[in-house]
C-alpha positions as CSV (number, residue, x, y, z in Angstrom):
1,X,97.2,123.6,129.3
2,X,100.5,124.4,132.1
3,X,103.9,123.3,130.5
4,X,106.6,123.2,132.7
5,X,109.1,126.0,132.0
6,X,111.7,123.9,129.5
7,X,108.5,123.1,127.2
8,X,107.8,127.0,127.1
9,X,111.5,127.7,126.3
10,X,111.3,124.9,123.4
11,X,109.9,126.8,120.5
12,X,112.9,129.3,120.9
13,X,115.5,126.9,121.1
14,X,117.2,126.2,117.5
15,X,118.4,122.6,119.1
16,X,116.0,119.5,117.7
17,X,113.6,118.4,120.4
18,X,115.4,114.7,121.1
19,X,118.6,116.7,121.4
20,X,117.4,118.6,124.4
21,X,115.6,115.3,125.5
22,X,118.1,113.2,125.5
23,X,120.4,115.4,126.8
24,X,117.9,115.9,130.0
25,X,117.6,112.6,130.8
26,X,121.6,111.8,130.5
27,X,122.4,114.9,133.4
28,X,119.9,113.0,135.2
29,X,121.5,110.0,134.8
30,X,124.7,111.2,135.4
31,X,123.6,112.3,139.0
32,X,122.0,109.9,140.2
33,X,123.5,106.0,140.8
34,X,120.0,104.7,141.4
35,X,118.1,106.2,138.5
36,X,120.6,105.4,136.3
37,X,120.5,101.3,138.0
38,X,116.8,101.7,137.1
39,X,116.9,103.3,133.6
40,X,119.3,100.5,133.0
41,X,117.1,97.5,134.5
42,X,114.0,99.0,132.7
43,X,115.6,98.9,129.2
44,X,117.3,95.2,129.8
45,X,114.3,93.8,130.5
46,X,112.0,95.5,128.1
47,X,115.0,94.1,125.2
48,X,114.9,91.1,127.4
49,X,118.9,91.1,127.9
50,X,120.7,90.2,131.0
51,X,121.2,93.2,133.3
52,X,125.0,94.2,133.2
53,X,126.2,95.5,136.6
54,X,127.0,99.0,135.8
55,X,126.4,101.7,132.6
56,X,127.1,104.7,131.8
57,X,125.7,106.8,129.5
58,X,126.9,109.1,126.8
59,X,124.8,111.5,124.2
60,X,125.9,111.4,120.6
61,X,128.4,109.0,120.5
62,X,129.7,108.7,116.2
63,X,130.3,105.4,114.5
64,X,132.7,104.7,112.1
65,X,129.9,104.7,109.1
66,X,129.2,108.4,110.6
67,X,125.7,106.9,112.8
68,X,125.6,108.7,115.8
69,X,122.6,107.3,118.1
70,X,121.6,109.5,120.8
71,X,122.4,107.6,123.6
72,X,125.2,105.0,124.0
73,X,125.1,102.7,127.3
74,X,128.6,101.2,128.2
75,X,130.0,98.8,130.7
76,X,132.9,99.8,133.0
77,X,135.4,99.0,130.4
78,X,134.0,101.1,127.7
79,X,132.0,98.1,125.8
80,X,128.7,99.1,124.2
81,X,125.6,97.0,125.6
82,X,123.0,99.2,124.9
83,X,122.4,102.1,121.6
84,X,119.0,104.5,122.2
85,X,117.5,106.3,119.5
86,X,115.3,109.0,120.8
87,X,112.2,110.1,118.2
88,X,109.1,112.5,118.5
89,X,107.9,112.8,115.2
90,X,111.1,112.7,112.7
91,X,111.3,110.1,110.3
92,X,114.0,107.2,110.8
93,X,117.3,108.1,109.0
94,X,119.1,105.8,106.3
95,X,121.3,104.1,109.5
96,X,118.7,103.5,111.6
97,X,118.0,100.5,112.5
98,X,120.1,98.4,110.2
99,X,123.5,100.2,110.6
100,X,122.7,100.7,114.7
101,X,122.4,96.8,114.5
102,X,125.2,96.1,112.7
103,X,127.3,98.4,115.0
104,X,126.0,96.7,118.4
105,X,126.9,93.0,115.8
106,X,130.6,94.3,115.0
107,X,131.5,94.9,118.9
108,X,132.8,91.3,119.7
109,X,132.3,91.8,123.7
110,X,130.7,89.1,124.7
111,X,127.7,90.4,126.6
112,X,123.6,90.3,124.8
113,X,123.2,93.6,123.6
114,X,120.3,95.8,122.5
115,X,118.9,99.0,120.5
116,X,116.0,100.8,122.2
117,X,113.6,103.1,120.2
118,X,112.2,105.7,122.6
119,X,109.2,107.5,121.2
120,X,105.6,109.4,122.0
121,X,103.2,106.8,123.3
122,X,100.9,107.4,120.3
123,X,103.7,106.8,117.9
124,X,104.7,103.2,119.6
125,X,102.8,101.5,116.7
126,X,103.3,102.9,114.1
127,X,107.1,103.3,114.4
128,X,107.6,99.6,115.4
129,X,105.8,98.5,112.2
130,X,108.4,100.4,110.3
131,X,111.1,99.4,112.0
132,X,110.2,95.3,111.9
133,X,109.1,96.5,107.7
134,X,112.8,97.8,107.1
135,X,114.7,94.9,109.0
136,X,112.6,92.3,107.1
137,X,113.9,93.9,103.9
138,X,116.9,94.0,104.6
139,X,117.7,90.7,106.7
140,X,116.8,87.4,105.9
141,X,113.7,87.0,107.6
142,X,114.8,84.1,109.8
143,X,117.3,86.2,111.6
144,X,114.5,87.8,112.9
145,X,112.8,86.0,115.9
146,X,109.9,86.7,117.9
147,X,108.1,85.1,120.9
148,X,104.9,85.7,119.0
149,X,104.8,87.9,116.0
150,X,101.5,88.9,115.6
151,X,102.1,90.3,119.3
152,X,102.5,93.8,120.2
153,X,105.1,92.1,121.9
154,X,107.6,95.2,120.8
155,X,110.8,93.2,121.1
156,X,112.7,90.9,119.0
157,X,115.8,89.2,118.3
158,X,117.8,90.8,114.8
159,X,120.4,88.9,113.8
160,X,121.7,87.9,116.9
161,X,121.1,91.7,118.8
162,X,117.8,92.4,120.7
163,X,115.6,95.4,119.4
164,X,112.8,96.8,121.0
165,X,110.5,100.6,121.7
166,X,109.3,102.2,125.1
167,X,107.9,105.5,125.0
168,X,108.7,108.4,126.8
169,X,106.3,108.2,129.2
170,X,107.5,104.6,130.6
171,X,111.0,105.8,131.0
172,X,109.6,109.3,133.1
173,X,107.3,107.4,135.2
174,X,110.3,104.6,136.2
175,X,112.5,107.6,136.7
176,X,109.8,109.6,138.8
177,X,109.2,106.7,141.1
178,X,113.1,105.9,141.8
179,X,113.8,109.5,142.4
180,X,110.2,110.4,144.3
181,X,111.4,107.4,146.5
182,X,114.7,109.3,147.9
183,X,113.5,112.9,147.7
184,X,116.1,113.2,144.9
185,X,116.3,117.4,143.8
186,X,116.6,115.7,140.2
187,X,112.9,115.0,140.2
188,X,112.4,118.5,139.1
189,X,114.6,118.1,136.7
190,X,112.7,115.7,135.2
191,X,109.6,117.0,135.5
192,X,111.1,119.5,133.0
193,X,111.3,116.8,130.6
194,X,108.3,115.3,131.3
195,X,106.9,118.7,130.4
196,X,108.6,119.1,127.4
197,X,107.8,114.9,126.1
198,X,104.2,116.0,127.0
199,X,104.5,119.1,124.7
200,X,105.9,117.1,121.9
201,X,103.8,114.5,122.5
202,X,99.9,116.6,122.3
203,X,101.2,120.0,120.9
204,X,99.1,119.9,117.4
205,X,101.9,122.8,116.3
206,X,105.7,122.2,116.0
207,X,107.5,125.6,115.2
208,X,109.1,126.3,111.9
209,X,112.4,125.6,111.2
210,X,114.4,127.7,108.1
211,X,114.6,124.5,106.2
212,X,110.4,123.7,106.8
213,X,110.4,126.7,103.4
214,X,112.8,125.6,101.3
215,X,111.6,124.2,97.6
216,X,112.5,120.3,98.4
217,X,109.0,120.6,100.1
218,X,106.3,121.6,97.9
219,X,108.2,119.6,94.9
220,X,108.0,116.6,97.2
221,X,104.1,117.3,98.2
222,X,103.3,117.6,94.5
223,X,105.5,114.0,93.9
224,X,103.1,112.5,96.0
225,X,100.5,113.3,93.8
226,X,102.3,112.5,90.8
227,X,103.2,108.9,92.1
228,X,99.6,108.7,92.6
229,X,98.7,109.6,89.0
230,X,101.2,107.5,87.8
231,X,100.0,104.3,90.1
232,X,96.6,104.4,88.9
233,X,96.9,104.7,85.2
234,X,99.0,102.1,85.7
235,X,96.5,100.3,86.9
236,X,94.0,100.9,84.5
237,X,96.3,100.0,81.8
238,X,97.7,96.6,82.9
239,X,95.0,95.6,85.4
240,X,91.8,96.4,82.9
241,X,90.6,99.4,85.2
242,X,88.0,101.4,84.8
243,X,87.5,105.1,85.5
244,X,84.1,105.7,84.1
245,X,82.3,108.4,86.1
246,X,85.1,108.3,88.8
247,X,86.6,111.8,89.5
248,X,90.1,112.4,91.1
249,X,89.2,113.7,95.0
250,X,91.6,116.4,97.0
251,X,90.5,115.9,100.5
252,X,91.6,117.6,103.5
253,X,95.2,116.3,103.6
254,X,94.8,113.9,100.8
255,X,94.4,113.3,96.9
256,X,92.6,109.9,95.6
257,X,92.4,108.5,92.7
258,X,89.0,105.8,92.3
259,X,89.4,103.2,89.8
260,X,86.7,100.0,89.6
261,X,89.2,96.9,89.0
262,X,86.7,93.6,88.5
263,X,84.3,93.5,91.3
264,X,86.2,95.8,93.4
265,X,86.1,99.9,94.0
266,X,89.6,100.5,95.2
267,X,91.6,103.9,95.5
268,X,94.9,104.9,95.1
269,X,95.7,107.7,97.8
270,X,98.2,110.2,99.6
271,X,96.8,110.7,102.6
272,X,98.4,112.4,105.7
273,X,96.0,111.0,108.8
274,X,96.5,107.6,107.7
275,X,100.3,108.9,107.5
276,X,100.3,110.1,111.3
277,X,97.8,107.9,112.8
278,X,98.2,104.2,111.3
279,X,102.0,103.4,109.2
280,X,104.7,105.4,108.3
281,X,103.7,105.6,104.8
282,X,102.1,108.5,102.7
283,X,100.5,105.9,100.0
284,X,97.3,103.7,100.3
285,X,95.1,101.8,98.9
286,X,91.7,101.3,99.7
287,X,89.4,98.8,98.7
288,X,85.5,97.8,99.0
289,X,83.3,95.9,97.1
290,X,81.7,97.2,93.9
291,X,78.1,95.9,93.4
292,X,76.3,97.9,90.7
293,X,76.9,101.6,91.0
294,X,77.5,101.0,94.9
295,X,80.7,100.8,96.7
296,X,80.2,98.4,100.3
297,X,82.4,97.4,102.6
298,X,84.3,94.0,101.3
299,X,83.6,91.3,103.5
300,X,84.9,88.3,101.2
301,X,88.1,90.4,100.5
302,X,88.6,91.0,104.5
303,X,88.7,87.3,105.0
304,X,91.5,86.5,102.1
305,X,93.7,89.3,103.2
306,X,93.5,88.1,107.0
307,X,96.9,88.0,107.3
308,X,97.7,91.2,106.6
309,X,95.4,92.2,109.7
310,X,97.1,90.3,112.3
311,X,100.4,90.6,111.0
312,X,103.3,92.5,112.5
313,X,103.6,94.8,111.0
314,X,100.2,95.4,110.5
315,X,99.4,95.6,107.0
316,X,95.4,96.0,107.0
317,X,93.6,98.7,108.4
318,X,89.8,98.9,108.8
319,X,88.3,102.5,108.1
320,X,85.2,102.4,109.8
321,X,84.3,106.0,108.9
322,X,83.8,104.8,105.1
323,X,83.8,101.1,105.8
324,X,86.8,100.2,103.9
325,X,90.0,98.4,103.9
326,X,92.9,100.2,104.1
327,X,96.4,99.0,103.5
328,X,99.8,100.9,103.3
329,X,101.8,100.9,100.7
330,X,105.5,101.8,101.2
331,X,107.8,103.3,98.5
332,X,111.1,102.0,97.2
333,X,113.7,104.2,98.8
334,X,116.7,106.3,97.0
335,X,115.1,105.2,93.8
336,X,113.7,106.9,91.0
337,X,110.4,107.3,89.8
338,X,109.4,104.9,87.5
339,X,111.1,102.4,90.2
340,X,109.0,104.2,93.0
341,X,106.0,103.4,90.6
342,X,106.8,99.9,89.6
343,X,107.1,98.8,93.3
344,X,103.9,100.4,94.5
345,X,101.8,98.7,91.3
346,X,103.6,95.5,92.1
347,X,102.6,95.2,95.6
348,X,98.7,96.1,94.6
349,X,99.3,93.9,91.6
350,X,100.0,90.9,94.5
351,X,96.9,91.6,96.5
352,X,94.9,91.4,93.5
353,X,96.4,87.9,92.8
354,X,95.6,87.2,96.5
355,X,92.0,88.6,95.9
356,X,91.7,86.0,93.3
357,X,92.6,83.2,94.5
């Protein structure tokens, strides 16, 4: 497949990848009035916030807790209105969203104010389930409004400040169409970073960094197995498992335990598709129905647990390759292990309760 030129150059540039992104689209910005009136009109009314008459836009702007979103959209007078956060595939970082939020919250200018997530289109999903899982924990839940919340409606209110996610791929096809319009010489600019989103976005390999070698990583690999272990004899111990004839799996990219709890076959897994292609989560559980020595899919238990399919987040998968349920489980953070343990057995512990109701 053709890359444009910046996407070739990438893998040699020691720069992250939402650095050089973000810092592509703000010299586009930065020449260009009109595209920078649309970028700003797009983003207002995906947040749903009034349109402010003019921003600029700065990369990397610090915060006084040390966050530093990558873009930082302000009035004529220097007021904040609008933080963006770009992502391809790193994970969201201790500030983000809460301290981004509380940032936009502190500024008293009175003016409705958002935080954009800009992502791949693949990730939109995922990344917004994690983002509305986080802000439920740590916001009382009736800050949080939504037009609809089972809707992939990817905006709400947060306390008072609008979030919402576009993707990449929005924002370049707004920008081509705006610049294409007036023959702009920026629009090869930004098929440059189109090229490059599009790299980032399908390239199956992302080039090595120093730090992909060091120790933290194949001890934190091998912790995902242990917190597995530790789950499911946890399991069998307090919930009367059993694991009679049931072998311990290492699939491509994962590691299962099976256990048989009453008249369910569940497993306790690391598993990195379900990781990169359904919630931000290593951990799952798995469960179908046990009847006699055969596992099948579990109708009855689909239907109690409804509302973890049409939540939002989403919080049920179905695995139609092995007709299962599938539903993440999501790890206490900066906590040890026996709390990292405790929480995941709690929240199977609760669908069990559910299960028997």
């Amino acid at each position: 497949m053709y890359y444009p030129l910046l996407a070739k150059l990438f893998p040699r540039i020691t720069t992250p990848a939402e650095d050089v992104a973000t810092i592509s689209l703000c010299h586009i910005l930065d020449h260009s009035k009109t595209a920078r009136d649309g970028f700003k009109s797009f983003l207002a009314n995906k947040a749903g916030i009034s349109v402010v008459s003019d921003l600029y836009f700065k990369t990397q702007s610090s915060g006084e807790n040390k966050e530093r979103p990558d873009i930082s959209g302000r009035d004529t007078d220097g007021n904040e209105i609008i933080l963006c956060e770009a992502k391809f595939w790193a994970g969201l970082t201790k500030n983000q969203p809460i301290a981004y939020l509380e940032r936009l919250r502190k500024h008293t200018h009175n003016a409705e104010k958002a935080l954009i997530f800009i992502c791949p289109n693949e990730r939109k999903e995922s990344l917004w389930g994690e983002l509305l899982r986080i802000c439920e924990q740590s916001i009382v839940e009736d800050q949080i409004e939504s037009s609809d919340k089972t809707a992939e409606t990817y905006a709400v209110m947060v306390d008072g400040i609008k979030m919402a996610i576009v993707s990449w791929r929005e924002i370049i096809n707004v920008l081509r169409e705006i610049l294409a319009s007036e023959n702009s010489p920026l629009l090869s600019d930004l098929e440059q970073l189109s090229g490059l989103c599009e790299y980032m976005d399908k390239q199956a390999f992302i080039p090595y960094k120093p730090s992909d070698f060091g120790l933290d990583i194949p001890k934190r690999v091998l912790g995902f197995y242990q917190i597995v272990d530790k789950v499911a004899d946890k399991i069998v111990y307090q919930l009367n498992g059993d694991t009679s004839g049931l072998r311990a799996a290492h699939q491509y990219a994962a590691y299962s335990r099976y256990i048989n709890v009453g008249s369910y076959g569940i497993s306790i897994r690391y598993n990195c598709e379900h990781w990169v292609e359904l919630a931000e989560t290593p951990f799952w559980l798995s469960i179908k129905k046990n009847e006699g020595n055969k596992w099948v899919f579990a109708k009855e238990a689909r239907k109690k647990l409804q509302r973890y399919e049409y939540s939002n987040p989403k919080k049920l998968f179905i695995n139609e390759k092995w007709d299962e349920l599938l539903i993440p489980l999501y790890p206490k953070v900066y906590a040890g292990e026996k709390e990292v343990v405790d929480s995941l057995f709690e929240s199977i512990k609760q669908i069990f309760s559910e299960l028997e109701e």
